[in-house]
C-alpha positions as CSV (number, residue, x, y, z in Angstrom):
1,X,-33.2,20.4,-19.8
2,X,-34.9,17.2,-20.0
3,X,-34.9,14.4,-17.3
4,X,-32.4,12.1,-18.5
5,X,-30.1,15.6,-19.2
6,X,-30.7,16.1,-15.4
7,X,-30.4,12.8,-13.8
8,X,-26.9,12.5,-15.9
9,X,-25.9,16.0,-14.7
10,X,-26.6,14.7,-11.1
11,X,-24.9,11.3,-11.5
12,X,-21.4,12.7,-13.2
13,X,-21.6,15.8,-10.1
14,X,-22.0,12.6,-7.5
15,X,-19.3,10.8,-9.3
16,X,-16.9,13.3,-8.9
17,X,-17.6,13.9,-5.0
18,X,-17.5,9.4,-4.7
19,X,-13.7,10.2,-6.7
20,X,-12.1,13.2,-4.5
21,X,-13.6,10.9,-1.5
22,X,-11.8,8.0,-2.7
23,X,-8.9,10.1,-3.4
24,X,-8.6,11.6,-0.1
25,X,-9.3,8.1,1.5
26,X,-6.4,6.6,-0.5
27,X,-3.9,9.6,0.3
28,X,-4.8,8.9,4.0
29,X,-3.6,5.5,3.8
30,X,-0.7,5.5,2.3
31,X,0.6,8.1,4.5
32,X,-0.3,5.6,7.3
33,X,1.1,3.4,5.7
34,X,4.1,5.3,5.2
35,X,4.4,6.2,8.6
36,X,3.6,3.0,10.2
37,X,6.2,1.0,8.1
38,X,9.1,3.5,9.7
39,X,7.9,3.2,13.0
40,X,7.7,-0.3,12.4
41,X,11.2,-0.5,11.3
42,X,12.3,1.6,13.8
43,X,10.6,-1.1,16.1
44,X,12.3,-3.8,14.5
45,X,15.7,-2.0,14.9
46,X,14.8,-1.3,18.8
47,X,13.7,-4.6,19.7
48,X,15.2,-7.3,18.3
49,X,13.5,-9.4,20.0
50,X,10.7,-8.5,17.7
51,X,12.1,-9.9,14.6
52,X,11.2,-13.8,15.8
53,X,7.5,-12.6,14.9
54,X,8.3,-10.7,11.4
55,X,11.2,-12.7,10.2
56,X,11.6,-16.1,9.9
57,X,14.1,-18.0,12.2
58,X,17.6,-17.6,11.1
59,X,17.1,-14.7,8.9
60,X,20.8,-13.1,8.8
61,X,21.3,-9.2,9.1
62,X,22.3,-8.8,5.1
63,X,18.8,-10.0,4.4
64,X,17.2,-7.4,7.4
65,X,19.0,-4.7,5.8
66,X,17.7,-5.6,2.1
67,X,14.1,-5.5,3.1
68,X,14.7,-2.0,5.1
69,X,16.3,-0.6,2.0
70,X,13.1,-2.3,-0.2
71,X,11.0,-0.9,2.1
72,X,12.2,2.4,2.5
73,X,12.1,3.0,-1.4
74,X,9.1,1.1,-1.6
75,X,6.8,1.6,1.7
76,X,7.7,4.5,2.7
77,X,8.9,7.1,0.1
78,X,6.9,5.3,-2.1
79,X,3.6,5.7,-0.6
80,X,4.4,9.4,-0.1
81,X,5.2,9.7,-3.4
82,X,2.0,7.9,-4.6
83,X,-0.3,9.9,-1.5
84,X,1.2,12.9,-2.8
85,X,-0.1,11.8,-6.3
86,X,-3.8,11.4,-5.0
87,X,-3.7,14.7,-3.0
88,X,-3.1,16.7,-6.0
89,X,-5.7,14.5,-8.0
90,X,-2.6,14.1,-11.2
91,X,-3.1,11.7,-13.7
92,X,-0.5,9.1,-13.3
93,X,-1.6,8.5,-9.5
94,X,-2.8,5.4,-10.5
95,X,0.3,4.3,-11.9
96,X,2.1,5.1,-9.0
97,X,-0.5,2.6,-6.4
98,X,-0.1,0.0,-9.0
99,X,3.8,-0.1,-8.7
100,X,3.6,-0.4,-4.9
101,X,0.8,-2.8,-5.5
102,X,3.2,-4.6,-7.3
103,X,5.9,-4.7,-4.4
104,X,3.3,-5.2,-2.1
105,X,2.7,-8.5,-4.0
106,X,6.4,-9.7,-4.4
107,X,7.0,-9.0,-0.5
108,X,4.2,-11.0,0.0
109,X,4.9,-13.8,-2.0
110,X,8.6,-13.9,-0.1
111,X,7.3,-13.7,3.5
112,X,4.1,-15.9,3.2
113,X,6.6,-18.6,1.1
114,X,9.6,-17.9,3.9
115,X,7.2,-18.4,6.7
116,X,5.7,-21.8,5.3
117,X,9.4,-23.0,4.3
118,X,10.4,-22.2,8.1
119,X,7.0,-22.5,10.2
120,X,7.9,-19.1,11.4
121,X,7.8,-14.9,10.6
122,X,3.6,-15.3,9.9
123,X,3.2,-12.0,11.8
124,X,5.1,-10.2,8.6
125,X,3.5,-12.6,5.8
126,X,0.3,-11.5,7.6
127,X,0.7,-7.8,7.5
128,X,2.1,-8.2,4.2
129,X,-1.1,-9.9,2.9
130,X,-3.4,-7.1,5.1
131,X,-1.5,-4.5,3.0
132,X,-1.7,-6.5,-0.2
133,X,-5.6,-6.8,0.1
134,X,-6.4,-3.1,1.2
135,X,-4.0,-1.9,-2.0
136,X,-5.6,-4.3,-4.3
137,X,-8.7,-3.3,-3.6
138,X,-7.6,0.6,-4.3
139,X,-6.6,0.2,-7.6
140,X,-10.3,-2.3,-8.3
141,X,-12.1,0.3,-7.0
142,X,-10.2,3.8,-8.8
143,X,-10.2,1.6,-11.9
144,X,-9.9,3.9,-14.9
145,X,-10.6,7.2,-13.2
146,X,-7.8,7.6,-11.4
147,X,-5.6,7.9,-14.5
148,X,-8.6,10.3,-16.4
């Protein structure tokens, strides 16, 4: 085997170790992320007093119970769903983190444009835009080798 045979041997083998690291990295969030949007709901739902931070002023009940349902298909079962995906290393797992990229993005846009339209809620737009960033940067760095 020559050199070059080796060193490429040795790079693919270190690749593969970088990807079940990422992998397991990624599962670990999104079930953090899974859990810590229910307890945050559950938060929400406990102390109302709460919402003032999260939601901008005036928000009515209808549109509390939207973003629970949103989030609960979205945030939590979602991110399950999509950990899942990365624990058992399947092919669409990238797919999957790109969708709840995606609703990352639109929740974002609503609460960051809410909370400048009211001057309140920035707590929510700001964890919205923390979760944003971190899955954005999941789906830069598995790039094409998550859906190999």
């Amino acid at each position: 085997m020559t050199g070059h045979n080796k060193y490429m041997l040795h790079q693919r083998k270190s690749t593969n170790e970088c990807s079940i690291l990422n992998d397991k990295v990624i599962s670990s969030y999104l079930i953090l992320q899974a859990l810590g949007t229910a307890c945050w709901w559950w938060c929400i739902n406990t102390f109302p007093s709460w919402r003032a931070l999260y939601f901008a002023s005036g928000t009515s009940t209808e549109i509390l119970e939207s973003f629970f349902i949103a989030d609960l298909c979205f945030y939590v079962t979602g991110s399950l769903i999509c950990a899942f995906a990365f624990v058992r290393e399947t092919r669409w797992r990238l797919y999957g983190l790109s969708l709840l990229t995606g609703a990352a993005a639109y929740a974002t846009i609503f609460t960051t444009t809410q909370s400048c339209l009211t001057n309140s809620g920035y707590a929510g737009a700001a964890c919205m835009l923390g979760s944003l960033l971190i899955l954005c940067g999941f789906v830069i760095c598995t790039g094409g080798e998550a859906a190999k």
